[in-house]
C-alpha positions in Angstrom: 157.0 51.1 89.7 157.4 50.0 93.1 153.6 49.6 95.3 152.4 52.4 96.5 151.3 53.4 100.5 147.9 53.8 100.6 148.7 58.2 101.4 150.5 58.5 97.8 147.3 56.9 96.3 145.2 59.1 98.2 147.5 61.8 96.8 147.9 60.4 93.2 143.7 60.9 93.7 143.6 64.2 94.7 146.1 65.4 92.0 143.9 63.9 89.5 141.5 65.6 90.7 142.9 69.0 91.1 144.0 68.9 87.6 140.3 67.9 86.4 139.5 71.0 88.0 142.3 73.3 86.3 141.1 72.1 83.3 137.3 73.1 83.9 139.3 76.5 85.1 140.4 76.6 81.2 137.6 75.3 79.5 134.9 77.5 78.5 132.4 78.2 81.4 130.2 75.1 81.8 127.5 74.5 84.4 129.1 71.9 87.0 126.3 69.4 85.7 124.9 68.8 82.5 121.1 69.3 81.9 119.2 67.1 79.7 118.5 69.7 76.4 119.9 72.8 77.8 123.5 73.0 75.7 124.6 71.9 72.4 128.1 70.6 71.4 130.7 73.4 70.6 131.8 72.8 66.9 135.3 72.1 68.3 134.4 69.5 70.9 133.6 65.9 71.5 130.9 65.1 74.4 131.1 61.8 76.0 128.4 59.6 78.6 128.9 56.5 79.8 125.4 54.8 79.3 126.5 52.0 80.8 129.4 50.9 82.7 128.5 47.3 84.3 128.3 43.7 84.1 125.8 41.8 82.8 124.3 40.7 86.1 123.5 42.4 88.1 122.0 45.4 86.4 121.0 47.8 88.7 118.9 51.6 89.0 122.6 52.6 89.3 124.6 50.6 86.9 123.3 49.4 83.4 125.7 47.6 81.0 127.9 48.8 78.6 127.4 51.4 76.3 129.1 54.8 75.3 127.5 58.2 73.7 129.8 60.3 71.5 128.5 63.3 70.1 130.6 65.3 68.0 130.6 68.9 67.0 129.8 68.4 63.5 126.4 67.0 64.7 127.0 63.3 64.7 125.7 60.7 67.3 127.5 57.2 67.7 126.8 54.7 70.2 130.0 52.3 71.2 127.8 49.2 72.2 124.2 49.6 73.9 123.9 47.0 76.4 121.3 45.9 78.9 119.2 48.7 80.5 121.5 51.1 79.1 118.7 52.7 76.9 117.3 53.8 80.1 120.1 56.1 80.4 120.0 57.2 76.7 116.0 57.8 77.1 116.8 59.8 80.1 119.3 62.3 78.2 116.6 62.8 75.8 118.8 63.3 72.3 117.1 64.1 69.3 116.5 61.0 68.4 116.8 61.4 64.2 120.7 61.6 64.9 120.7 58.3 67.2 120.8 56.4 64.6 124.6 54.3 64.6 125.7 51.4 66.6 129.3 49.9 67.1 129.3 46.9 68.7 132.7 45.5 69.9 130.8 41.8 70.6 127.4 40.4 71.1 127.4 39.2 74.5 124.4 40.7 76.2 125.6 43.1 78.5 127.2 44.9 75.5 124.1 44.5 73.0 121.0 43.7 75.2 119.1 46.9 74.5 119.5 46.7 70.6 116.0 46.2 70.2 114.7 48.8 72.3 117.3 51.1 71.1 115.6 49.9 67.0 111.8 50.4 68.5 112.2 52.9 71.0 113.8 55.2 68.5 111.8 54.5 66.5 108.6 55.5 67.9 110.8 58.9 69.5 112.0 60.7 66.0 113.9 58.5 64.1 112.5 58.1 60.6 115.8 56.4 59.2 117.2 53.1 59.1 119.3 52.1 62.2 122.3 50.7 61.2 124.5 48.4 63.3 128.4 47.6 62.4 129.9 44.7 64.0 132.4 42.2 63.5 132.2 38.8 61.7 132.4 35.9 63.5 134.6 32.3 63.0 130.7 31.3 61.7 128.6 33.3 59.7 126.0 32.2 62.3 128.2 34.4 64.9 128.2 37.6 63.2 126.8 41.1 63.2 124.6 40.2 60.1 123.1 36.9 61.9 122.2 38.5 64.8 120.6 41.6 63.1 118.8 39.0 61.2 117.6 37.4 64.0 116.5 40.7 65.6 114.6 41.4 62.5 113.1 37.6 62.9 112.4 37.8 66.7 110.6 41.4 66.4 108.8 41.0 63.2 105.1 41.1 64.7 106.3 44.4 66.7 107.8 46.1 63.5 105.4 45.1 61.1 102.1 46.0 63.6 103.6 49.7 63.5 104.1 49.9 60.3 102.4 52.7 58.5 101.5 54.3 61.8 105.1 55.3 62.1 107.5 56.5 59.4 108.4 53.4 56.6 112.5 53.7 56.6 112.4 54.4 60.7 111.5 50.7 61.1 114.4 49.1 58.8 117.7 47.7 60.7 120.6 47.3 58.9 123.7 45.5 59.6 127.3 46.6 58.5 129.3 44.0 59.3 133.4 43.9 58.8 135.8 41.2 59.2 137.4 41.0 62.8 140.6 40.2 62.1 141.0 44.0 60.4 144.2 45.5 62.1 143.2 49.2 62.0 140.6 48.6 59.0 137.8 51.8 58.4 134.5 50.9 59.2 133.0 53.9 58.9 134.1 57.7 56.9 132.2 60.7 57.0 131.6 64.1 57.6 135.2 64.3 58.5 134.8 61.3 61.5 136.9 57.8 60.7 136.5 54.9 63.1 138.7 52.1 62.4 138.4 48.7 64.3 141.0 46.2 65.5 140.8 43.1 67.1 140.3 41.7 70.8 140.9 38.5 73.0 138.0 37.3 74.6 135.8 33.8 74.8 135.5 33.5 71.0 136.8 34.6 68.1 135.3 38.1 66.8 135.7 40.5 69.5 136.8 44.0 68.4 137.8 47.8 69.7 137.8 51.0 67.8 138.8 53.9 67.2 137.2 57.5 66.4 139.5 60.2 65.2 137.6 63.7 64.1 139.0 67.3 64.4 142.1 66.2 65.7 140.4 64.5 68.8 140.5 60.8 69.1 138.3 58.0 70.9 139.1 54.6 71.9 136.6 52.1 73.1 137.8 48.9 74.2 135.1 46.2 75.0 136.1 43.1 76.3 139.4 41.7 76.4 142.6 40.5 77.9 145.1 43.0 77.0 146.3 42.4 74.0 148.7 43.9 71.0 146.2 45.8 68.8 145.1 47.9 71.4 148.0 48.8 72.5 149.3 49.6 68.8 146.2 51.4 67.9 145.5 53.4 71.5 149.2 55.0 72.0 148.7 58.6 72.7 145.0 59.0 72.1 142.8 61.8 74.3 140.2 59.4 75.5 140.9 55.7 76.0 138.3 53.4 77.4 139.6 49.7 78.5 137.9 47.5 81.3 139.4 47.1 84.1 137.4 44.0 85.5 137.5 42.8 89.4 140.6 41.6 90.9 140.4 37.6 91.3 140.0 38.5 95.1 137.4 40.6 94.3 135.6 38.3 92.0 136.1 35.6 94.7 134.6 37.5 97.2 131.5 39.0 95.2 130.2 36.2 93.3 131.2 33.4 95.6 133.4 31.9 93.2 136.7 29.7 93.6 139.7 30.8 93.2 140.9 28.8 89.8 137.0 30.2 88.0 137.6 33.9 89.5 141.5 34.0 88.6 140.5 32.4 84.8 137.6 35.1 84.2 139.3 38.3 85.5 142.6 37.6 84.4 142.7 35.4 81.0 139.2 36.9 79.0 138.9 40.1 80.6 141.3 42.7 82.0 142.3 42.8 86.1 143.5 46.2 87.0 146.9 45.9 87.2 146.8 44.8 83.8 144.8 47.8 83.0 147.3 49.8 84.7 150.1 48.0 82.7 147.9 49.2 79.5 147.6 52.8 80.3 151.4 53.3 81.5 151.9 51.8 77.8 149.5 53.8 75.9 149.8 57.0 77.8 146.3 58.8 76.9 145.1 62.4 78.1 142.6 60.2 80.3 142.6 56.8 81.6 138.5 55.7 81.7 138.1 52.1 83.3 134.5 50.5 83.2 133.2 47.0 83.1 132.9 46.4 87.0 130.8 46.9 90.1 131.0 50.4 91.6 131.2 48.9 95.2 133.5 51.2 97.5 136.0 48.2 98.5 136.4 46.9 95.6 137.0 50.3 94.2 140.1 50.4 96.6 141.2 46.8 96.0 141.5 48.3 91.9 143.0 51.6 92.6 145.5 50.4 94.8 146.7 47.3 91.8 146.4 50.2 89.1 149.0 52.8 90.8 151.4 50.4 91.2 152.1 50.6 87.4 150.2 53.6 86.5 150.7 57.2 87.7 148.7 59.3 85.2 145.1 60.5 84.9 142.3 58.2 86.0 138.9 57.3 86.2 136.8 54.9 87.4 133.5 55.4 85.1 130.1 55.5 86.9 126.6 55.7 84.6 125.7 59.4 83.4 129.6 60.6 84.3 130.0 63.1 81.2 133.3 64.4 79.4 133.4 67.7 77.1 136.4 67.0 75.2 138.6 69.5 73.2 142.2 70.3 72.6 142.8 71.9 75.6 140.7 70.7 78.3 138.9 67.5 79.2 136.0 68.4 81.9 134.4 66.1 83.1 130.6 66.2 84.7 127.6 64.3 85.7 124.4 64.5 83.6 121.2 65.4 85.6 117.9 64.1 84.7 114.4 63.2 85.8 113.5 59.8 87.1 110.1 60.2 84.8 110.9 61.7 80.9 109.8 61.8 77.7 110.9 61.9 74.4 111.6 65.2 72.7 109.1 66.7 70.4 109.3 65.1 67.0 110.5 66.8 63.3 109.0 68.4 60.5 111.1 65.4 58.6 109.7 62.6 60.6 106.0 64.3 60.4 106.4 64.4 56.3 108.5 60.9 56.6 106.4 58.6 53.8 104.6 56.1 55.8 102.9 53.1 53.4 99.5 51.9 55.0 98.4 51.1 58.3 98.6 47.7 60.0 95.1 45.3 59.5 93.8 42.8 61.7 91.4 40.0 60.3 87.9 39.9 60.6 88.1 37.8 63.6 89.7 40.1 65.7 87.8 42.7 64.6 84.6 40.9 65.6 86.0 40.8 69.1 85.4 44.6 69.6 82.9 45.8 72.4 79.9 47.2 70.9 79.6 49.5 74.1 82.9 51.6 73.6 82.7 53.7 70.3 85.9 56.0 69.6 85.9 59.2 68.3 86.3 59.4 64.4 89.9 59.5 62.9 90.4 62.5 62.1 91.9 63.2 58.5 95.5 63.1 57.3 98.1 62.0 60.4 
């Protein structure tokens, strides 16, 4: 495709648009935002917020890192990475929090599993009164795998998990890890309730690196994390309703933002992660319903600098992901919103099941500590039962 004038983007934009808005003409009547706790998934459709769309520095009030929400209509919550500050977002939709309860992580950089932890806690303390379980690729090393790293969470935050135990529900404070090999081309990592996510691999930094893929109801999902475009997602994307790939700073842009040289901004953008013309080149191969980049700085000239590399090989439908954007998904329609919510929340109210959940015995300090008390401050009695 040859480049395009700056008008026929403008255009290509607005016809984008104007289709979005056919589509919301379709779909069933939604309000034009969406309200923490004040609509529930239609049994036919699949809900979609980006958590977190970012980098790993800087992370901002506006921009967390990575992580994607996909609630189905059959009730099930997963979570495509959960990176830095991007349980902030999650807090702020307010789910019930006994269904938040799966991770997929497509690597275990930082910006993409950061907020694991207060995801495990945090949940925990909010209505979740099951294990949380984490599936992840294997590494070339044990020692870089899924499992080691939920190991090492477990080790890192024992005193916090085992100074709640008791107080909170037993199973609520176990982490589990699933982990798969990477090199799986296509390989289930997960089957139920009608839902299959498959993984394949990636290219970037190390070996390990993975995407997947969630087909239920005759919708499909794909979630790219990091990568230089490579074979299996291509392969595995072609045709799907909702494809998510990065599409990472130009080298200019890089350059220009970070203060890098040119040989560092070229190497990062364009050899481990995806520029946009190469996202572009991705899309105009796969061909999805939508086109969802992510993985960059919302910054209005560099939002240009992308747009105008990606419609020079990719004419379809597009968008640039910004934290809280939200999709409602179904055969006929994708409408796409922004979720509303208070700067100051709390968690939902908990359930009957995490109230009854068996809990084994409070934590004890020693006699020292005890000792250290204030003889001047009394508190009221416990009162019986929880």
């Amino acid at each position: 495709m040859k480049k395009l004038r700056l008008e026929q983007i403008m255009l290509l934009g607005l016809a984008v648009l104007f289709g979005q808005a056919m589509a919301q003409d379709a779909a069933a009547e939604k309000p034009a935002a969406w309200y923490p706790r004040t609509e529930q998934v239609g049994p036919d459709e699949m809900f979609i917020v980006a958590l977190g769309t970012g980098m790993p520095t800087p992370i901002t009030r506006a921009q967390k890192s990575t992580a994607w929400y996909v609630e189905l209509g059959n009730g099930d919550i997963f979570l495509f990475d959960v990176g830095s500050g991007s349980a902030e977002n999650l807090f702020a939709m307010r789910p019930e929090f006994h269904r938040v309860d799966k991770v997929f992580a497509s690597h275990l950089h930082t910006d993409h599993v950061g907020d694991a932890a207060a995801l495990w806690v945090g949940g925990w303390l909010s209505g979740r009164y099951t294990p949380l379980h984490i599936y992840g690729p294997s590494g070339s090393k044990p020692e870089l795998g899924t499992a080691a790293f939920v190991e090492g969470l477990k080790m890192t935050y024992a005193w916090d998990i085992s100074g709640r135990s008791g107080i909170l529900p037993d199973a609520g404070g176990e982490l589990i890890a699933h982990e798969f090999d990477y090199k799986q081309d296509g390989g289930v990592v997960y089957e139920k309730n009608g839902a299959k996510i498959t993984s394949f691999p990636a290219v970037h930094i190390l070996d390990g690196p993975v995407s997947y893929r969630l087909d239920w109801n005759g919708l499909s999902f794909v979630f790219g994390g990091d990568s230089a475009p490579n074979k299996w997602f291509i392969e595995r994307a072609r045709g799907a309703d909702f494809v998510i790939h990065e599409m990472f700073y130009t080298p200019e842009g890089l350059a220009k933002t970070l203060g890098w040289g040119m040989r560092q901004s070229t190497f990062v953008s364009s050899y481990i992660h995806t520029p946009p013309q190469g996202f572009g080149k991705i899309m105009a191969a796969v061909q999805p319903r939508l086109a969802v980049g992510y993985h960059t700085i919302r910054q209005p000239e560099l939002d240009q600098l992308m747009l105008e590399e990606v419609r020079t090989v990719y004419d379809g439908p597009l968008v640039i992901a910004n934290d809280l954007m939200a999709w409602t998904v179904t055969k006929d329609s994708i409408v796409q919103r922004e979720v509303v919510s208070a700067e100051r929340v709390q968690a939902p109210p908990t359930t009957e099941g995490y109230k009854k959940a068996k809990r084994s015995g409070e934590a004890r300090y020693s006699k020292f500590t005890a000792d250290g008390k204030w003889e001047e401050y009394v508190p009221p009695p416990l009162p019986e039962g929880r």
